[in-house]
C-alpha positions as CSV (number, residue, x, y, z in Angstrom):
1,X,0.0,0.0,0.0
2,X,2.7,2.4,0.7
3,X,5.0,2.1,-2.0
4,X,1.3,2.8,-4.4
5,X,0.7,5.8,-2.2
6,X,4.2,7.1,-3.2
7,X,3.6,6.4,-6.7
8,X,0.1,8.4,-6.9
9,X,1.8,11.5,-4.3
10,X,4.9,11.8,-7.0
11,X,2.6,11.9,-9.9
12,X,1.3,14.4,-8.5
13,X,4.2,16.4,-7.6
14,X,5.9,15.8,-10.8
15,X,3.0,16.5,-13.0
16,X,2.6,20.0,-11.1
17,X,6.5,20.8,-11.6
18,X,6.5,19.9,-15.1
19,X,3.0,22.3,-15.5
20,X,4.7,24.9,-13.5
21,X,7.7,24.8,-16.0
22,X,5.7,24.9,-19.1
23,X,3.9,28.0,-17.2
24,X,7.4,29.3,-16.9
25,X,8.6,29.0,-20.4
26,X,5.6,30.4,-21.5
27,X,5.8,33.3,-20.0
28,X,9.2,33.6,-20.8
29,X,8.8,32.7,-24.4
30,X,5.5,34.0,-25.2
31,X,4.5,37.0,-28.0
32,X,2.5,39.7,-25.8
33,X,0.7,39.9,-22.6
34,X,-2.0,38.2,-23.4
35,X,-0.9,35.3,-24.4
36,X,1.7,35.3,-21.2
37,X,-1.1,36.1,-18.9
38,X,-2.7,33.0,-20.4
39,X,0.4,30.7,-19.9
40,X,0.5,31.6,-16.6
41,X,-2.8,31.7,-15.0
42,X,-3.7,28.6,-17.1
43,X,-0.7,26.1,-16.3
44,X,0.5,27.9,-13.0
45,X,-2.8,27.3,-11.7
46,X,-3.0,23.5,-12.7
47,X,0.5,23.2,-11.1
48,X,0.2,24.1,-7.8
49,X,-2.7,22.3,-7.6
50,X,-1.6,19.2,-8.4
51,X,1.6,20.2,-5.7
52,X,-1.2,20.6,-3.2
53,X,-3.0,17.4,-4.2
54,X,0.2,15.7,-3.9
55,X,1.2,16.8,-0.2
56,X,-2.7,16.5,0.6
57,X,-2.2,12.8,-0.1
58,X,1.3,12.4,1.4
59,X,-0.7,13.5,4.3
60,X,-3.2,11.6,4.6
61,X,-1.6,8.6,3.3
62,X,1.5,8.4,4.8
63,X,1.3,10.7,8.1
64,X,-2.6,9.4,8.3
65,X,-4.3,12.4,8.9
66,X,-5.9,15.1,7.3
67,X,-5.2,18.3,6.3
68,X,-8.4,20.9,6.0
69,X,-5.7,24.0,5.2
70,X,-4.5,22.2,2.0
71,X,-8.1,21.1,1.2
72,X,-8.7,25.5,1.7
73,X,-5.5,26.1,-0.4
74,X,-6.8,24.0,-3.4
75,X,-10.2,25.5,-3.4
76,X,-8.7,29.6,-2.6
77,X,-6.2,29.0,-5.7
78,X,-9.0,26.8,-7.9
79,X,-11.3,30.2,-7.1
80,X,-9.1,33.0,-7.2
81,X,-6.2,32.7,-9.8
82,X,-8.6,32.4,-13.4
83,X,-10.2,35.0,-11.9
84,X,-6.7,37.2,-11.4
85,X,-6.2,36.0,-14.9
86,X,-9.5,37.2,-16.3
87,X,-9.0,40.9,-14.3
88,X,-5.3,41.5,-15.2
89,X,-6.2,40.5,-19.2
90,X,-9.5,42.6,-19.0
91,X,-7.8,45.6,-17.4
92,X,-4.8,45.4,-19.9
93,X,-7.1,45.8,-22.8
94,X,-9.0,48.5,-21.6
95,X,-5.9,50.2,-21.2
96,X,-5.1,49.4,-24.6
97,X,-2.1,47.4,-24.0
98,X,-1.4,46.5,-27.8
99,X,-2.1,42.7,-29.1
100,X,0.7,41.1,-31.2
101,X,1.1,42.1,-34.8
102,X,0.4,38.4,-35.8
103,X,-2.8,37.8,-34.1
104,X,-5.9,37.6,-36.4
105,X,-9.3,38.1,-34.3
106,X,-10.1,40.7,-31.9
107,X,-13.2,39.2,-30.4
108,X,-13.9,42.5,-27.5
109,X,-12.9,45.1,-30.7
110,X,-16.9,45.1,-31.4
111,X,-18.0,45.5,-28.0
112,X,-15.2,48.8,-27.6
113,X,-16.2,49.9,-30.4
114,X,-20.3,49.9,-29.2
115,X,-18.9,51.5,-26.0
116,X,-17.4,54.4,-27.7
117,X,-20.3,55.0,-29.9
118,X,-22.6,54.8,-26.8
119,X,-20.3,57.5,-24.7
């Protein structure tokens, strides 16, 4: 039982390194802000939760207890970050933060455009 525990908590680690790297290199590697700000929330979100899930089950199957804070931590960061995500990409294109040259749709360009005509 124990050495199938350690296999399922180190899946779970590694898995959330490995998304928390690609998160990394995207935001390293990626075109514009958008597309950074979706790397990040996106995979960096996914990672830590599968760190969490990974410790939450070292807990409870090794040590043999359970852990209501890492329970909290996976639902806070579940809730909270693709919302971050959604605000920090909203706010940048109302500022006008410029899309890359490459991109091809624009899907919010009809809806600022109604705003303007509107105001």
């Amino acid at each position: 039982m124990i050495v199938i525990a350690n296999i399922i908590i180190g899946y779970f680690i590694l898995q959330g390194a490995l998304l928390s790297l690609i998160a990394a290199f995207g935001v390293v590697r990626l075109p514009d802000a958008y597309t950074r700000n979706h790397a990040a929330s996106k995979s960096a979100t996914l990672g830590v939760i599968s760190i969490l899930l990974g410790v939450f089950f070292y807990f409870w199957l090794i040590e043999g207890h359970l852990n209501a804070r890492i329970i909290l931590g996976i639902v806070f960061v579940f809730m909270t970050a693709p919302v971050a995500g959604h605000l920090i990409m909203r706010a940048a294109y109302n500022t006008k933060v410029p899309l890359w040259e490459k991109s091809v749709q624009d899907d919010l360009e009809s809806d600022r455009k109604n705003e303007s005509v509107k105001g």
